[in-house]
SEGUNU-656951 format. One record per residue: residue number from 1; residue in three letters; x, y, z of N, C-alpha, C, O in turn. Coordinates in Angstrom, 3 decimals, m for minus. Example, Ala and Ser with C-alpha at 12.3 -4.5 7.8 and 13.67 -1.06 7.14 Angstrom:
+-----+--------+----------+----------+----------+----------+----------+----------+----------+----------+----------+----------+----------+----------+
! num ! residu !   n.east !  n.north !     n.up !  ca.east ! ca.north !    ca.up !   c.east !  c.north !     c.up !   o.east !  o.north !     o.up !
+-----+--------+----------+----------+----------+----------+----------+----------+----------+----------+----------+----------+----------+----------+
!   1 !    ALA !   13.190 !   m5.690 !    7.800 !   12.300 !   m4.500 !    7.800 !   13.200 !   m3.300 !    7.800 !   14.236 !   m3.319 !    8.465 !
!   2 !    SER !   12.850 !   m2.250 !    7.080 !   13.670 !   m1.060 !    7.140 !   12.900 !    0.030 !    7.870 !   13.409 !    1.138 !    8.039 !
+-----+--------+----------+----------+----------+----------+----------+----------+----------+----------+----------+----------+----------+----------+
END
This chain:
+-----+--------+----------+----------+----------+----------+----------+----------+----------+----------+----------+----------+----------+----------+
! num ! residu !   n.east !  n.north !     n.up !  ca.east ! ca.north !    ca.up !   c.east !  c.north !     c.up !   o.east !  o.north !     o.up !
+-----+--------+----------+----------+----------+----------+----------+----------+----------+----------+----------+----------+----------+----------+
!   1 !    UNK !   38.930 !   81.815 !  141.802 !   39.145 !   81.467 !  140.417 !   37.913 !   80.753 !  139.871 !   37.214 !   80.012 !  140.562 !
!   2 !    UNK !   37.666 !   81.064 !  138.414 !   36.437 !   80.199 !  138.100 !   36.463 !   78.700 !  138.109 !   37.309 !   78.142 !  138.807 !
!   3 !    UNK !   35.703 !   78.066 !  137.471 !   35.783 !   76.713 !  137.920 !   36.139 !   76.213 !  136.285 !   35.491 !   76.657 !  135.337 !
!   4 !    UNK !   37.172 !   75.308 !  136.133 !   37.488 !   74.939 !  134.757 !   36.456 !   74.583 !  133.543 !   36.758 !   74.617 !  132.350 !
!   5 !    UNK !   35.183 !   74.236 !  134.076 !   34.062 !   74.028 !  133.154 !   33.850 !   75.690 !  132.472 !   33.978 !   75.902 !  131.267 !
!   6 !    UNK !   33.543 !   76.670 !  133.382 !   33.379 !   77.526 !  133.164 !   34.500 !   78.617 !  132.133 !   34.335 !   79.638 !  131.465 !
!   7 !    UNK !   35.274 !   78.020 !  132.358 !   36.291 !   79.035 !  131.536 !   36.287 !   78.070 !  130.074 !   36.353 !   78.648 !  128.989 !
!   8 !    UNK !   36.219 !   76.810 !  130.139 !   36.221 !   75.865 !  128.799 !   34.443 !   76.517 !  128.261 !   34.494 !   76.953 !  127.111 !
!   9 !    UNK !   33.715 !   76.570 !  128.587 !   32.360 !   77.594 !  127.451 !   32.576 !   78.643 !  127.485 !   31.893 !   79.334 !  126.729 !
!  10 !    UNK !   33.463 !   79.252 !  128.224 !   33.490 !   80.905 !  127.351 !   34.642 !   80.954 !  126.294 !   34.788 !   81.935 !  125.564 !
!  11 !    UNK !   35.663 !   79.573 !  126.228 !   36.398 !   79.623 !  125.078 !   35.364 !   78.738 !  123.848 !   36.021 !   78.283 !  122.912 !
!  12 !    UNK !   34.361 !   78.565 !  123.815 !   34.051 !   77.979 !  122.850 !   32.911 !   78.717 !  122.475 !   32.254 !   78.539 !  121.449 !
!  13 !    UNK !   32.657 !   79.768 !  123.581 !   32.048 !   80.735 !  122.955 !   32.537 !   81.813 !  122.126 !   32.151 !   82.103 !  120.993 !
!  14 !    UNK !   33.460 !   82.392 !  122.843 !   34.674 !   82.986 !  122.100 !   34.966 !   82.206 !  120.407 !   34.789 !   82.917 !  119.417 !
!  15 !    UNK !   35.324 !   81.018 !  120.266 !   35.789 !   79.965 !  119.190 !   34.302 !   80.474 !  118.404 !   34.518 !   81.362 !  117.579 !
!  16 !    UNK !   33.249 !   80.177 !  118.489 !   32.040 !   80.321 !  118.132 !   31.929 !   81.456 !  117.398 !   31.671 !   81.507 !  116.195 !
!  17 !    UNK !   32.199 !   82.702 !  118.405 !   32.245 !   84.126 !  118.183 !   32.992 !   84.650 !  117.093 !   32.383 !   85.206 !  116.179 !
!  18 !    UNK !   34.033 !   84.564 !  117.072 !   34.935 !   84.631 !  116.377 !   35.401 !   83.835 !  114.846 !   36.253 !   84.196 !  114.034 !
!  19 !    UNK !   34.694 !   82.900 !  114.825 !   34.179 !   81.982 !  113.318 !   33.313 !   82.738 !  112.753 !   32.336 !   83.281 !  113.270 !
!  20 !    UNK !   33.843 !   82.789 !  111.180 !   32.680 !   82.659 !  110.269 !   32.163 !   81.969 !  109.913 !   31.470 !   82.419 !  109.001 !
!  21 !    UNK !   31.992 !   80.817 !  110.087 !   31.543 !   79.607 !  109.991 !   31.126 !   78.829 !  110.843 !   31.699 !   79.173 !  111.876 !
!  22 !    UNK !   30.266 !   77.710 !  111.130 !   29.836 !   76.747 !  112.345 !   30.648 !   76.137 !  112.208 !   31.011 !   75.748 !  111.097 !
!  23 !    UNK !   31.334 !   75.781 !  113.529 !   31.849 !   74.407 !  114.251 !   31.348 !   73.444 !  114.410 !   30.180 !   73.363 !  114.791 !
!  24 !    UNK !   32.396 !   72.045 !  114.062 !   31.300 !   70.967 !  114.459 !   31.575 !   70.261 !  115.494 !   32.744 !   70.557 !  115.250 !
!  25 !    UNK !   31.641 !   69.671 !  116.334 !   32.149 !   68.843 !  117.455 !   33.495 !   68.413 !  117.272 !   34.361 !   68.652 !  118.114 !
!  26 !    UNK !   33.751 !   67.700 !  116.058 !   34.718 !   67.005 !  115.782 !   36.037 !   68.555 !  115.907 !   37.187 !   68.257 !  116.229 !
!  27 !    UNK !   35.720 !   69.966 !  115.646 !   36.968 !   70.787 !  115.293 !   36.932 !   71.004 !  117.201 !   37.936 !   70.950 !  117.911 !
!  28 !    UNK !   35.545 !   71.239 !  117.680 !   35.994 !   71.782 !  119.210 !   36.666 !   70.833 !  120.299 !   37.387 !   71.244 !  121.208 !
!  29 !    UNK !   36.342 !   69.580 !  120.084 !   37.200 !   68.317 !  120.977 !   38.517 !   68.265 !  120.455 !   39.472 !   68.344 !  121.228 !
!  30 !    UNK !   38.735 !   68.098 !  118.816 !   39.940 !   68.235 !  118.911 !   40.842 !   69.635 !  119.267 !   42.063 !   69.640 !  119.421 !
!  31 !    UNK !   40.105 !   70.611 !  119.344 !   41.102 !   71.737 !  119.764 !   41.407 !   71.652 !  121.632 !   42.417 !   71.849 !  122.308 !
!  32 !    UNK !   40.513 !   71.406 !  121.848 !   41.091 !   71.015 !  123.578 !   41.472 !   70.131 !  123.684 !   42.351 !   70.172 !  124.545 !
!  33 !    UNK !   41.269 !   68.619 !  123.040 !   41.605 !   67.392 !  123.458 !   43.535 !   67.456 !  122.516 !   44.562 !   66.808 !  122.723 !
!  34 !    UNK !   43.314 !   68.163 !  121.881 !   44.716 !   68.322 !  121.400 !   45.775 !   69.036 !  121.788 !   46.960 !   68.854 !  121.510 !
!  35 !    UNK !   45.047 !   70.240 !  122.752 !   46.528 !   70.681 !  123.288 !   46.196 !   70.314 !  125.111 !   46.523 !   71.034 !  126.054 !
!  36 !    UNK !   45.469 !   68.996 !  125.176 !   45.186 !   68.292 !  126.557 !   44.815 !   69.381 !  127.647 !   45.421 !   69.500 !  128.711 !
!  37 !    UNK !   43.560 !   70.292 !  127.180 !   43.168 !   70.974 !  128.380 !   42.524 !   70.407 !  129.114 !   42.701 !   70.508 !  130.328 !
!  38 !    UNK !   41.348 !   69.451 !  128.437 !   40.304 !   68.728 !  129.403 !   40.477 !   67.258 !  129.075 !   41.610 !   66.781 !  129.012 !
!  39 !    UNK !   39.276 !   66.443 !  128.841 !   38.803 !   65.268 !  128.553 !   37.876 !   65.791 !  127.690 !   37.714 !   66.963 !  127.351 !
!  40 !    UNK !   37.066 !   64.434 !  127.252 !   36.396 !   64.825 !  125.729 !   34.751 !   64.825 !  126.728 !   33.950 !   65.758 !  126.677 !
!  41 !    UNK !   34.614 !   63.915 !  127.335 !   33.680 !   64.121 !  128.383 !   33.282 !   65.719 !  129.292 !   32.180 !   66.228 !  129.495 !
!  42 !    UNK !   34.214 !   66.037 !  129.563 !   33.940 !   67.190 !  130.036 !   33.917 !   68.309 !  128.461 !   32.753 !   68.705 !  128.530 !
!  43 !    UNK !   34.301 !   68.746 !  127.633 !   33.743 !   69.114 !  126.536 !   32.430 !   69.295 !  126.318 !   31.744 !   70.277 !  126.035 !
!  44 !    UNK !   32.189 !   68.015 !  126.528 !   30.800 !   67.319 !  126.045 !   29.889 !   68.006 !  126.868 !   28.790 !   68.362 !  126.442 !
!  45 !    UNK !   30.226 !   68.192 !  127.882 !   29.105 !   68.632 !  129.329 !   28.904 !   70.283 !  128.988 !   27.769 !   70.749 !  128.879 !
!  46 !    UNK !   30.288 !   71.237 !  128.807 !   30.366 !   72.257 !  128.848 !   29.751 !   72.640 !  127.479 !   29.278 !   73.773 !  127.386 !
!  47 !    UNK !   29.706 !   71.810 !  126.402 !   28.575 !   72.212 !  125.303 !   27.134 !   71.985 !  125.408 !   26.250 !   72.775 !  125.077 !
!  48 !    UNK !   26.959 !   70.491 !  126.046 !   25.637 !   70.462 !  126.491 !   24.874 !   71.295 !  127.149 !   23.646 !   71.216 !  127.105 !
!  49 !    UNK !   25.723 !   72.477 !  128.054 !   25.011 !   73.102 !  128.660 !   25.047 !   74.257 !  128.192 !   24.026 !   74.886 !  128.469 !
!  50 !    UNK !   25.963 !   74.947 !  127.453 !   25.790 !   76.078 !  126.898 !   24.385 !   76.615 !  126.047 !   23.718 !   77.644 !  125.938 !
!  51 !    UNK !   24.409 !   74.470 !  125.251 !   23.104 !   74.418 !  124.572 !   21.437 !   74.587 !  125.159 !   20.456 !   75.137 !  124.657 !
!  52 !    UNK !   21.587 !   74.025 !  126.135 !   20.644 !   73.685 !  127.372 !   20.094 !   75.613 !  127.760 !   18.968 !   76.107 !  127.832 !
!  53 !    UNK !   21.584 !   76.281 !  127.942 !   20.963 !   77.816 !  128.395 !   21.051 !   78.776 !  127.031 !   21.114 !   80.005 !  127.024 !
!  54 !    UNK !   21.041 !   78.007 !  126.038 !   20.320 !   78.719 !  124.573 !   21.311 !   79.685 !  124.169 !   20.977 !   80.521 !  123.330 !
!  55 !    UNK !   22.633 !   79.697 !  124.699 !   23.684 !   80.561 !  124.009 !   24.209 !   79.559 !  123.066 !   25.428 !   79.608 !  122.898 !
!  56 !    UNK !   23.494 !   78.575 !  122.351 !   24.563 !   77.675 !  121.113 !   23.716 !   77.310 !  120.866 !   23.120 !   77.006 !  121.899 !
!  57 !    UNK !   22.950 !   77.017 !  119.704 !   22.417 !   76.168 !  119.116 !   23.013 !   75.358 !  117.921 !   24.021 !   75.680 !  117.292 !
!  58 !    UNK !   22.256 !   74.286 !  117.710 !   22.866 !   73.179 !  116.618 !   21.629 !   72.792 !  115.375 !   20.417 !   73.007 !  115.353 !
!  59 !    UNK !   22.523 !   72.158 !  114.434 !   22.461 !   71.900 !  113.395 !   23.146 !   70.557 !  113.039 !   24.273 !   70.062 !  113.022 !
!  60 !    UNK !   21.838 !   70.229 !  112.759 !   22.429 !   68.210 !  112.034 !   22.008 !   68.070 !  110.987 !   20.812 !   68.244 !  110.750 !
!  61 !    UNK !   23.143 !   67.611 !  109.804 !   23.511 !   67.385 !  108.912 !   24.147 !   66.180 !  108.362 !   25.364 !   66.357 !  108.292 !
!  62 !    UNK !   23.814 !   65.122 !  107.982 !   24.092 !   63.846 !  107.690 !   24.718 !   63.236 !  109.254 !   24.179 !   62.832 !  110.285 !
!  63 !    UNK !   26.134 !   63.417 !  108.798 !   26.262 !   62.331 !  110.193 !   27.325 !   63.850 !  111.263 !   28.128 !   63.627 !  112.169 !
!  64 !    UNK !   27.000 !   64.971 !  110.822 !   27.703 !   66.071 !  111.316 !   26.726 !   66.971 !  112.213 !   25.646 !   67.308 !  111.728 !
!  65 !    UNK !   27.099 !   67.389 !  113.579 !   26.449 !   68.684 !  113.912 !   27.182 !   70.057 !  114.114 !   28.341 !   70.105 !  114.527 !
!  66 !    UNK !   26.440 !   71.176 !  113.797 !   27.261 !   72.297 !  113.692 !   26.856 !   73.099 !  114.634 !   25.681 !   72.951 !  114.970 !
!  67 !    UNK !   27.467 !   73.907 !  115.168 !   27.350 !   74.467 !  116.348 !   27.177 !   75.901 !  115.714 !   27.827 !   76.193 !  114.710 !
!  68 !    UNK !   26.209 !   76.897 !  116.357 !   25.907 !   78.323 !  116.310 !   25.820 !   78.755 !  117.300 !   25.186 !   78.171 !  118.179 !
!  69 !    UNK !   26.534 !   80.140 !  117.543 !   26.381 !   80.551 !  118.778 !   24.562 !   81.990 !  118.418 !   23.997 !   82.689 !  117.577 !
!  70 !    UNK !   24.542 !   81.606 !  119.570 !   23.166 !   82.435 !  119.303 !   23.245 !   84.093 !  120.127 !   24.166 !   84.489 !  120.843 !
!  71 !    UNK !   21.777 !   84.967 !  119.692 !   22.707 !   86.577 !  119.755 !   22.545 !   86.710 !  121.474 !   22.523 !   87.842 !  121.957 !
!  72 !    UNK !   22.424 !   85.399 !  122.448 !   22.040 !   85.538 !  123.611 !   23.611 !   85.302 !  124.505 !   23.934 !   85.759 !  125.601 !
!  73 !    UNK !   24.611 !   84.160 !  123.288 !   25.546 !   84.063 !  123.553 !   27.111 !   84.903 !  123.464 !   28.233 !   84.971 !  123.964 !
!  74 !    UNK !   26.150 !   85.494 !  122.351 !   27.608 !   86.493 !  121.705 !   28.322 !   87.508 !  122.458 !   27.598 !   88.401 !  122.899 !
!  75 !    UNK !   29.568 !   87.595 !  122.718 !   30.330 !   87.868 !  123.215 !   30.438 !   89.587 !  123.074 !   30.679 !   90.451 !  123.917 !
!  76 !    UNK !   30.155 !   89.653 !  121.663 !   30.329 !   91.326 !  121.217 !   28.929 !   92.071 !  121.723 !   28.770 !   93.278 !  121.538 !
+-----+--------+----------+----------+----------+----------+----------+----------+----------+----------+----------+----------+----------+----------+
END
């Protein structure tokens, strides 16, 4: 079985994918931290690294960042 980090970035790649719009941190923690899949910490890791291997990039905007998935990440 994969390892739970791993299946939490391909749903937020998926989430990503599937938006017309950027996500900002605040909609992707609360969608896991709300139906208690992970911790907000581990979130945090599984975006950091998605970012880190260039399938997400971001966008900061006053006190907001928005998440893009990039065409390295995309699912389709």
């Amino acid at each position: 079985m994969a390892e739970p980090i791993t299946l939490y970035k391909l749903m937020i790649l998926s989430m990503l994918d599937h938006s017309e719009a950027p996500l900002t941190n605040t909609l992707l923690s609360d969608f896991f931290l709300g139906k208690e899949y992970t911790t907000y910490f581990t979130i945090q890791q599984a975006i950091s690294e998605l970012i880190s291997a260039e399938l997400v990039r971001t966008e900061s905007t006053h006190n907001n960042t928005h998440y893009y998935i990039t065409p390295a990440g995309s699912l389709s």
